[in-house]
mmCIF file of the N, C-alpha and C atoms, coordinates in Angstrom:
data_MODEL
# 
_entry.id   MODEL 
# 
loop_
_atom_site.group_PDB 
_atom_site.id 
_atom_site.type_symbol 
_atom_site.label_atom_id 
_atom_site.label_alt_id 
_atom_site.label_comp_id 
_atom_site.label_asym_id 
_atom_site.label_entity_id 
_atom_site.label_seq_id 
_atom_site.pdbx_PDB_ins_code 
_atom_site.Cartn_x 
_atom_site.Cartn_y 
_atom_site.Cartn_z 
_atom_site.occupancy 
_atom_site.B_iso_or_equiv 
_atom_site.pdbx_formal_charge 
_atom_site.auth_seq_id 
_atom_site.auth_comp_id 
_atom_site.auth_asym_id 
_atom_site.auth_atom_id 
_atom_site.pdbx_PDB_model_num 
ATOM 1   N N  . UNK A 1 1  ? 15.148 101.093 -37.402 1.00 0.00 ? 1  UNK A N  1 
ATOM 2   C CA . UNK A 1 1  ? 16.347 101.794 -36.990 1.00 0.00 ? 1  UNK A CA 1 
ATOM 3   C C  . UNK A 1 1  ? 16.504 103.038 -37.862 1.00 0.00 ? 1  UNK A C  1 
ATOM 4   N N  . UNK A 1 2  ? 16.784 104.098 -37.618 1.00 0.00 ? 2  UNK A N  1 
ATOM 5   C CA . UNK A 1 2  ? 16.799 105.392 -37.930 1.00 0.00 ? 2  UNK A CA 1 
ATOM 6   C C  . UNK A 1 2  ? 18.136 106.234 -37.618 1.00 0.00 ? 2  UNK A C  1 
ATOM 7   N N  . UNK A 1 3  ? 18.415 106.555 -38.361 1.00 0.00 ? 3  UNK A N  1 
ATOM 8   C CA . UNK A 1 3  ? 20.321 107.217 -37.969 1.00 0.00 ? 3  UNK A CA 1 
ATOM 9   C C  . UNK A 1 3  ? 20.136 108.962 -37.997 1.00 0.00 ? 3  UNK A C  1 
ATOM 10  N N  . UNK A 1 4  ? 21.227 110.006 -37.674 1.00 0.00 ? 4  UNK A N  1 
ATOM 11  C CA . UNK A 1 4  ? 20.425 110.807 -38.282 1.00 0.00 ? 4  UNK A CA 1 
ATOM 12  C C  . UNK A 1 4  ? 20.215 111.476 -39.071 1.00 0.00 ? 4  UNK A C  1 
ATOM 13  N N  . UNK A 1 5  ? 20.852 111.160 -40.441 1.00 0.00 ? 5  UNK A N  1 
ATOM 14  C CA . UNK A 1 5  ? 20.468 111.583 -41.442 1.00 0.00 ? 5  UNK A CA 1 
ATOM 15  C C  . UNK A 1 5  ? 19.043 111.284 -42.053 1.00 0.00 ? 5  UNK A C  1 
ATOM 16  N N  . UNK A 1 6  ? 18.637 110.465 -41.756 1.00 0.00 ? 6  UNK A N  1 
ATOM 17  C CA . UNK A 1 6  ? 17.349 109.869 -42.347 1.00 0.00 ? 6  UNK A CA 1 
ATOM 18  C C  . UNK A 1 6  ? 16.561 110.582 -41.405 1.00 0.00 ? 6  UNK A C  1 
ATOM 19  N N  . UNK A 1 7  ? 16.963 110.676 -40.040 1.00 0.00 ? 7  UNK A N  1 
ATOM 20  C CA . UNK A 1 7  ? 15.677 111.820 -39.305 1.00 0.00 ? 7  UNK A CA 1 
ATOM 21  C C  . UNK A 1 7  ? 15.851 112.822 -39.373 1.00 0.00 ? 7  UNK A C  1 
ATOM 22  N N  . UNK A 1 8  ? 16.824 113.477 -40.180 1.00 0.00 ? 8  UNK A N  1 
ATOM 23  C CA . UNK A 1 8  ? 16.769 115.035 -40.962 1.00 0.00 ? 8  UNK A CA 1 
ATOM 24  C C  . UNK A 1 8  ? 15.821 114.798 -42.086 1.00 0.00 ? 8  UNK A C  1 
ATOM 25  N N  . UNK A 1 9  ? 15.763 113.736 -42.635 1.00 0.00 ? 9  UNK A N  1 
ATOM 26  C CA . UNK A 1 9  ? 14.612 113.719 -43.803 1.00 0.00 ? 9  UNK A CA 1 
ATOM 27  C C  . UNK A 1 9  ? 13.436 113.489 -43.385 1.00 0.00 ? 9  UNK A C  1 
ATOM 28  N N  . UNK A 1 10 ? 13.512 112.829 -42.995 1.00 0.00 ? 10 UNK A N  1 
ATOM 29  C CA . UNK A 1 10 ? 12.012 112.339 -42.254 1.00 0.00 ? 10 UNK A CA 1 
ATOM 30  C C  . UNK A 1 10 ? 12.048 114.179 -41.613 1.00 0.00 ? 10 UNK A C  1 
ATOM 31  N N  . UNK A 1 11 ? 12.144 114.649 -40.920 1.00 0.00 ? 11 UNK A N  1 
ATOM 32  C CA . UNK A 1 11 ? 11.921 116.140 -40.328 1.00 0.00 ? 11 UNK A CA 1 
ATOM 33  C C  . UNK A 1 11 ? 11.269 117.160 -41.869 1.00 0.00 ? 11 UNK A C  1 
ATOM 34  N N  . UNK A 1 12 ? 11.793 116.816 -42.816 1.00 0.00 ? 12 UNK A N  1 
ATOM 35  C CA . UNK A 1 12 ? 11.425 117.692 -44.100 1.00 0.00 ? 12 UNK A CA 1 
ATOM 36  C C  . UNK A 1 12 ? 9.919  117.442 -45.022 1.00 0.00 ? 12 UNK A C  1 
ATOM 37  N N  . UNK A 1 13 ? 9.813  115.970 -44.434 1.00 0.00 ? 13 UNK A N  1 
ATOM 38  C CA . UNK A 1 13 ? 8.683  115.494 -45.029 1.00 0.00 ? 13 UNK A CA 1 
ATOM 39  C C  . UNK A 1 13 ? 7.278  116.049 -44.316 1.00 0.00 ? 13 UNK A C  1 
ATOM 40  N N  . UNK A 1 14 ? 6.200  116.099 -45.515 1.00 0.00 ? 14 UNK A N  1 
ATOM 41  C CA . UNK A 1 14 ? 5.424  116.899 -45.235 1.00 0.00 ? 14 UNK A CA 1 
ATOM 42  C C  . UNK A 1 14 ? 4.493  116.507 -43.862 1.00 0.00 ? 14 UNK A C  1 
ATOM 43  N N  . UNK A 1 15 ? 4.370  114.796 -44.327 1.00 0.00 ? 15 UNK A N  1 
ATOM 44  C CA . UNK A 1 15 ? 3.772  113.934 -42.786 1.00 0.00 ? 15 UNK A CA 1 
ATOM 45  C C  . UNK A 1 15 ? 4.456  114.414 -41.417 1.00 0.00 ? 15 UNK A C  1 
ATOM 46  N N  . UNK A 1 16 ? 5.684  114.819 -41.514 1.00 0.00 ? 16 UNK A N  1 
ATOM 47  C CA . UNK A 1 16 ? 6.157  115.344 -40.047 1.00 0.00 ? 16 UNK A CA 1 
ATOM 48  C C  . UNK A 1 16 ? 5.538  115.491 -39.217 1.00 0.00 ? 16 UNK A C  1 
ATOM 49  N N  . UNK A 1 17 ? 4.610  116.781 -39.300 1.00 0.00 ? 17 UNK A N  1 
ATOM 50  C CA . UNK A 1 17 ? 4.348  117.222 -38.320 1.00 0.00 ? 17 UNK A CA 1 
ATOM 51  C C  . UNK A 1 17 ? 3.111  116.973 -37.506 1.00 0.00 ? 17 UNK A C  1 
ATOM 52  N N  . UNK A 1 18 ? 2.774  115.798 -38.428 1.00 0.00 ? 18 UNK A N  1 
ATOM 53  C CA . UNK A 1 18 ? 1.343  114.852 -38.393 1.00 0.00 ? 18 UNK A CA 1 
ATOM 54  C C  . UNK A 1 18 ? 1.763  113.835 -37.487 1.00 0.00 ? 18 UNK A C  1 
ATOM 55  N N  . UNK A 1 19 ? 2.857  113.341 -37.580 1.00 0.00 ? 19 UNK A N  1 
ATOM 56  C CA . UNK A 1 19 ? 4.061  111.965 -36.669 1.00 0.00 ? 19 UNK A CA 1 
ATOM 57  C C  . UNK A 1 19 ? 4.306  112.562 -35.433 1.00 0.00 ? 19 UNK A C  1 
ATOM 58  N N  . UNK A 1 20 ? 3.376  111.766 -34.688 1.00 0.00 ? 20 UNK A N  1 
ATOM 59  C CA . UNK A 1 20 ? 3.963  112.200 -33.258 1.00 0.00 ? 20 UNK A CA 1 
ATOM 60  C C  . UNK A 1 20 ? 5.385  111.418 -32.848 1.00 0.00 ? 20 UNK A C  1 
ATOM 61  N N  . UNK A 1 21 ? 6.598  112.110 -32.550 1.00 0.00 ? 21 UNK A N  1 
ATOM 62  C CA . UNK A 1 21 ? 7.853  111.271 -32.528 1.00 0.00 ? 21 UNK A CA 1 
ATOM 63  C C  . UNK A 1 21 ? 7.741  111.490 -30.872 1.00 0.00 ? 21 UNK A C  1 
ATOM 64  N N  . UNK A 1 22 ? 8.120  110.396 -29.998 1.00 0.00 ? 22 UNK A N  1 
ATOM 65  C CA . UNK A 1 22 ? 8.916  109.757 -28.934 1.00 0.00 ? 22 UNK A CA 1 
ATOM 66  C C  . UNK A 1 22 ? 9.945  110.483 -28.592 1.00 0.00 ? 22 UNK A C  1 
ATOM 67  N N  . UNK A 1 23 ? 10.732 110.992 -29.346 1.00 0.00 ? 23 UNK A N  1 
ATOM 68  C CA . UNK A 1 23 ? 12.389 110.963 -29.605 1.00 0.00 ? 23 UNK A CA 1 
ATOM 69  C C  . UNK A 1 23 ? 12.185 112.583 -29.605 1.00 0.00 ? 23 UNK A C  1 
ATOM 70  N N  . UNK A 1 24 ? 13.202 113.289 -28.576 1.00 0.00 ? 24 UNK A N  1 
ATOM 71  C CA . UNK A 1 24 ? 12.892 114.642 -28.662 1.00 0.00 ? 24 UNK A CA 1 
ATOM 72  C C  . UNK A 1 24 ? 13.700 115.149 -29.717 1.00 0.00 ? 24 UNK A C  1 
ATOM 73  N N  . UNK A 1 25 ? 14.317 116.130 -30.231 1.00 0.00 ? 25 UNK A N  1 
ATOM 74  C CA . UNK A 1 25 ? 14.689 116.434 -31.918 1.00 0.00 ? 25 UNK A CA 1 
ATOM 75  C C  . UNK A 1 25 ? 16.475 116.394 -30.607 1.00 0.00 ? 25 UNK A C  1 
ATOM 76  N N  . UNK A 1 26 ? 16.115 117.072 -29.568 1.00 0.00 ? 26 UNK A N  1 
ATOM 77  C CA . UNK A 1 26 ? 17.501 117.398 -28.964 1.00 0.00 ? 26 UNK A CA 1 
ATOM 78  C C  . UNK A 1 26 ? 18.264 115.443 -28.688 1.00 0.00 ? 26 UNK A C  1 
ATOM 79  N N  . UNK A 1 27 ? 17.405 114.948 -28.306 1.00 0.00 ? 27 UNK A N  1 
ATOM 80  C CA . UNK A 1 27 ? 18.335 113.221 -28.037 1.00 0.00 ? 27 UNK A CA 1 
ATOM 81  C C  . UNK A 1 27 ? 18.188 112.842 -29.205 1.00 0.00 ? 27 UNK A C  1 
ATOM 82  N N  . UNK A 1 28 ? 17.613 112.792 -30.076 1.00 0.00 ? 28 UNK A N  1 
ATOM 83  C CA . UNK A 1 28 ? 17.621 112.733 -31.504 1.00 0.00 ? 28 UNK A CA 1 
ATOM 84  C C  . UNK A 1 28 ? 19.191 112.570 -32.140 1.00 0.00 ? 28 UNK A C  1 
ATOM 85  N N  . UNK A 1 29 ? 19.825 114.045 -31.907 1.00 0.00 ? 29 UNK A N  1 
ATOM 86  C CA . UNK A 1 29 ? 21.073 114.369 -31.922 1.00 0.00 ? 29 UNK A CA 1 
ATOM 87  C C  . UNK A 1 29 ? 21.964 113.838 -31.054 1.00 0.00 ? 29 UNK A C  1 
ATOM 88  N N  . UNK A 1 30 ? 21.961 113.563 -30.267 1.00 0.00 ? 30 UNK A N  1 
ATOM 89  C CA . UNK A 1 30 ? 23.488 112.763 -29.138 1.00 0.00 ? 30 UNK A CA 1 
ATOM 90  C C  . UNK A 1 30 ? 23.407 111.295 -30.087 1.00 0.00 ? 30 UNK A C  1 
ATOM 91  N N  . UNK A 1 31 ? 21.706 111.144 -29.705 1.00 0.00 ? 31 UNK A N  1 
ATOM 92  C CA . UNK A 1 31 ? 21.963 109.421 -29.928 1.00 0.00 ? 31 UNK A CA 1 
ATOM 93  C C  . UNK A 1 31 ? 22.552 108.637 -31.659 1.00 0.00 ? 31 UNK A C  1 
ATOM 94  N N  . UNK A 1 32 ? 23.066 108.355 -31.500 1.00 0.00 ? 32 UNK A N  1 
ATOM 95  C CA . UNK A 1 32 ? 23.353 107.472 -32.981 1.00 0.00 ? 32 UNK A CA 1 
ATOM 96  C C  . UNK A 1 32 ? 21.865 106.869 -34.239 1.00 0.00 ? 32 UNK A C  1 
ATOM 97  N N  . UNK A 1 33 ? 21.280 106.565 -33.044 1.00 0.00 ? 33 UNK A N  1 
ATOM 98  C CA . UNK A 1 33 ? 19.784 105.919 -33.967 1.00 0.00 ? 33 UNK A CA 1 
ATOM 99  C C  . UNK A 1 33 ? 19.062 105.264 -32.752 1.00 0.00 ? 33 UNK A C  1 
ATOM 100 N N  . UNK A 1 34 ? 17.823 105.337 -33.304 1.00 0.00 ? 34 UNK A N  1 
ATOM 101 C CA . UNK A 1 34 ? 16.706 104.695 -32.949 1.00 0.00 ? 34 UNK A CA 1 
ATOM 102 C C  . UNK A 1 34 ? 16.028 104.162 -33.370 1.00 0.00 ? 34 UNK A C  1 
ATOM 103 N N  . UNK A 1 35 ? 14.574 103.533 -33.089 1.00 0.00 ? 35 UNK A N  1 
ATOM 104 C CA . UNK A 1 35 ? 13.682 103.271 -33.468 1.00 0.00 ? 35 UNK A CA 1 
ATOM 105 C C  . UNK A 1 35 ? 12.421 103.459 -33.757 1.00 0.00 ? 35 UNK A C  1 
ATOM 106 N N  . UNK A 1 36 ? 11.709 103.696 -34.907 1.00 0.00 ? 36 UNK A N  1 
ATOM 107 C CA . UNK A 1 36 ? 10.241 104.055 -34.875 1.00 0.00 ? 36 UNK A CA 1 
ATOM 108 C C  . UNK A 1 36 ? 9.652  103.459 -35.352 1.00 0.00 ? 36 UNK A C  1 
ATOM 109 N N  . UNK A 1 37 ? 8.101  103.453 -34.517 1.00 0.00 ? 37 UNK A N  1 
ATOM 110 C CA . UNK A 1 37 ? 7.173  102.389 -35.350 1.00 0.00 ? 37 UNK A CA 1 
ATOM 111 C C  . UNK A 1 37 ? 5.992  103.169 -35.663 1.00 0.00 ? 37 UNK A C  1 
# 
């Protein structure tokens, strides 16, 4: 579970852009949290 402060961090980290995310950055924002595996 992921809220989004923690996927503002996770966004800063250098692996980012290596992580293919699911989650577009825009529903990212409406939604409350998710999940990543």
């Amino acid at each position: 579970e992921v809220t989004p402060d923690i996927y503002e961090i996770f966004k800063k980290s250098s692996w980012w852009n290596a992580y293919h995310c699911s989650v577009s950055d825009r529903l990212a924002s409406v939604r409350p949290y998710f999940c990543m595996q």
